[in-house]
Each structure stands twice: as structure tokens, then as C-alpha cells.
C-alpha positions as CSV (number, residue, x, y, z in Angstrom):
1,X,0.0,0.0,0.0
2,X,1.3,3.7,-1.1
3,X,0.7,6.6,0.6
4,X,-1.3,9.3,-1.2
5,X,-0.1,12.0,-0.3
6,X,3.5,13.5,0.4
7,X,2.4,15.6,2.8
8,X,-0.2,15.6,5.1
9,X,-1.4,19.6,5.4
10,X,-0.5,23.2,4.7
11,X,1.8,25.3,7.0
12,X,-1.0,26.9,8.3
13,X,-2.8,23.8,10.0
14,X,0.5,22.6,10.7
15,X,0.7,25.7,13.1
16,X,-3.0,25.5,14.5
17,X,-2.2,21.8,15.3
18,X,1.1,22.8,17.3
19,X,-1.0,25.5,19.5
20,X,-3.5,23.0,20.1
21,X,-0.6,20.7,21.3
22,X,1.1,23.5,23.1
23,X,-2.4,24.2,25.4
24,X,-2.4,20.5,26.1
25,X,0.8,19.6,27.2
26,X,0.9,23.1,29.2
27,X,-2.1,22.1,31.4
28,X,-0.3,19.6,34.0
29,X,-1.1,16.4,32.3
30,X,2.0,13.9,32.7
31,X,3.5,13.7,28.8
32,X,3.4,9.8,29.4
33,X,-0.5,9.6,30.5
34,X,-0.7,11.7,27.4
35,X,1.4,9.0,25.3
36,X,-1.1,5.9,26.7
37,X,-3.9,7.9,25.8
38,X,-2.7,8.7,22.5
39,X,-1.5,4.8,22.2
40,X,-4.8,3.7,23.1
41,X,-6.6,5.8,20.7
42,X,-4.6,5.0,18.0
43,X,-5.1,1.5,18.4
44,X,-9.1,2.1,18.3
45,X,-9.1,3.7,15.3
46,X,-6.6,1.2,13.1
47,X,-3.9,3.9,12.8
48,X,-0.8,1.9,12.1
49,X,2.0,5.6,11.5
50,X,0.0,7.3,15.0
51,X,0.5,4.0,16.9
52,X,4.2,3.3,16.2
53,X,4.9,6.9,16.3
54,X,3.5,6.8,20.0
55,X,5.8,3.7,21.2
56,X,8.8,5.7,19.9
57,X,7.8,8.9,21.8
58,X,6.7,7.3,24.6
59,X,9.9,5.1,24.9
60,X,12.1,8.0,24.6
61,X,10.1,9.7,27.3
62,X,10.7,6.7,29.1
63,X,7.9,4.9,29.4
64,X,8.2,1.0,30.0
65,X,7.3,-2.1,27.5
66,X,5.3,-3.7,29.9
67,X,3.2,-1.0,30.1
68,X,3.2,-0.1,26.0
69,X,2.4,-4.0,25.3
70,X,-0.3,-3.7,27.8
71,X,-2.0,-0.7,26.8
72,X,-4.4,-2.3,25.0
73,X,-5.9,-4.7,27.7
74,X,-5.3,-2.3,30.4
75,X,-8.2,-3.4,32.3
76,X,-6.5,-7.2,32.8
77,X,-3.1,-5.6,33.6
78,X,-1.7,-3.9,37.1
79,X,0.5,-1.9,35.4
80,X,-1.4,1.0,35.4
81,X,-2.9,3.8,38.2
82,X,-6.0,4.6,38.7
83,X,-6.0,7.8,37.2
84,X,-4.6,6.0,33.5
85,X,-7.6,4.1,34.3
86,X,-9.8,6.5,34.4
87,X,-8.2,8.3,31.5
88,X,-8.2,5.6,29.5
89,X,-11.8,4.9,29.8
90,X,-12.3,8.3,28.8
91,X,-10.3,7.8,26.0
92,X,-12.1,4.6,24.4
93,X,-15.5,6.3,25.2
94,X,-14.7,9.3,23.3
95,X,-13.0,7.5,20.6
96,X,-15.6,4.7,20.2
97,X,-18.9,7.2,19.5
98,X,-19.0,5.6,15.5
99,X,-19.4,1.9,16.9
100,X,-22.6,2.5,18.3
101,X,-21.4,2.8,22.0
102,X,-22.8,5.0,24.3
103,X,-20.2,7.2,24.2
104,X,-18.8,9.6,28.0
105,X,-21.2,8.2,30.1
106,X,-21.7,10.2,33.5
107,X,-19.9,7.7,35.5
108,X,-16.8,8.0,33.1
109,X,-16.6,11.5,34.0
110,X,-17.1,10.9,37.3
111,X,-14.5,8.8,37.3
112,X,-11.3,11.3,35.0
113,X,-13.1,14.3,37.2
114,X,-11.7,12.7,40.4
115,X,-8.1,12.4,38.9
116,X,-8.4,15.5,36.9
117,X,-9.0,19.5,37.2
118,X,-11.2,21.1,35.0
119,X,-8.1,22.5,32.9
120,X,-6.5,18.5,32.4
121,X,-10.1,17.0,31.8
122,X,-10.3,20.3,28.9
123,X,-6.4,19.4,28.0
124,X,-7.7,15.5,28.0
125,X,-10.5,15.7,25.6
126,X,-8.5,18.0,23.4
127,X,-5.7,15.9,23.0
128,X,-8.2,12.5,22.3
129,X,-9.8,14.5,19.5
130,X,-6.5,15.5,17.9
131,X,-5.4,11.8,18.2
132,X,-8.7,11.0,16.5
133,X,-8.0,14.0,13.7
134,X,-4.4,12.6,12.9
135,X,-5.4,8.6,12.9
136,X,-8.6,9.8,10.1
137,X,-6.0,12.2,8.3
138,X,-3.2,9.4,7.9
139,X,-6.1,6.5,7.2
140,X,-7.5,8.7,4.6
141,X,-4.0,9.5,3.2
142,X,-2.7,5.6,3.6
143,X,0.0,7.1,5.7
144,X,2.7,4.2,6.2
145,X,4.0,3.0,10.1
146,X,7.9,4.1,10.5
147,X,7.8,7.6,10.4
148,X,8.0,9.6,13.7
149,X,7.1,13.0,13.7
């Protein structure tokens, strides 16, 4: 399968994504809670380039193979905290609106709102729906895995 496009957008989204990214990772999330979450979306939505891109970052932010092979059945696995938990289950809810799943159920929120400020649970969402715009861009585009941006 070929890629078809070279590039994936103009300067100017280029620069709207990196504010986006730039609110998000200013709002007092850990980058590696951000890295699961963006793992864990990735792997939802069948994007191969976001989901190898995230085990690079991730690794080089430090984060652990046990926890990276894992990501995926997180709920059978102690490798994670309670506050990944609940992010997590905020993350497949928010991703999983097409497959006819409820979608943030009340007791989902509950359950990031205990972990999470206000200002996180914003930075949170954000960053699950910019996971979700990248994964449809480079699905669309047949963006290949191998590339790290």
C-alpha cells in the first residue's frame, strides 16, 4: 500500500495543530498519561503511522514495554494507576462514539473528574480528539508506520 499524499497539510494547520498541542501539554497532564492515551486511541481507530509513532515517543520519554504491550488490555493488567484508568476509559468512550457505543457516560466522567481539574479533563479531551484527527488524516491519506514526527 502507497501513501497518497506527500504531505499531510499546509503550513498553516500545521501551526494551529502545534497551539493545540502547546495548550495540552501546558495544562499539567504527565507527557506519558498523554502517550497511553494517545497509544490507546490509535489503536481504536486502526492507525498503524500514529501507533508506532506513540511507542517511539513514549519510549524516549521513558515509558516501559510492559506498560506499552499492555496498553491495549489495560483493564487485565496492574501496570497501570487509577488515574490512567480513568483516562483511558475516557479515552475509548470518546473514541468509540461511531461503533454505536454509548459514548462519556456520566460515570466515566465521574470517574477522570476525580483524577483531573477542569483545565486536564479540557487538555484531556482535546488531546483525544487531535489523536482521532491525525489517525482519520493518515487512514485517509494511507499514511505508512515508520515515520516519527
Amino acid at each position: 500500500m502507497e501513501p497518497r499524499l506527500k504531505s499531510q497539510s499546509t503550513p498553516e494547520v500545521t501551526g494551529a495543530v502545534q497551539q493545540l498541542f502547546k495548550v495540552v501539554y501546558s495544562a499539567g497532564l504527565d507527557p506519558l498519561l498523554l502517550g497511553l492515551v494517545h497509544q490507546r486511541a490509535s489503536q481504536i481507530n486502526g492507525c498503524a503511522p500514529c501507533a508506532y509513532a506513540g511507542v517511539q515517543a513514549a519510549k524516549k520519554q521513558g515509558e516501559t514495554d510492559d506498560r506499552l504491550h499492555s496498553v491495549v488490555t489495560w483493564r487485565e493488567t496492574p501496570f497501570f494507576t487509577e488515574a490512567e484508568r480513568a483516562a483511558l476509559a475516557l479515552t475509548e468512550a470518546a473514541t468509540r462514539i461511531q461503533d454505536g457505543q454509548p459514548g462519556v457516560t456520566d460515570e466515566i466522567w465521574a470517574a477522570a473528574a476525580a483524577h483531573f481539574d477542569e483545565t486536564q479533563l479540557s487538555a484531556l479531551v482535546t488531546h483525544i480528539a487531535l489523536t482521532g484527527f491525525f489517525n482519520r488524516i493518515n487512514r485517509a491519506i494511507r499514511e505508512q508506520a515508520g515515520k516519527t514526527w
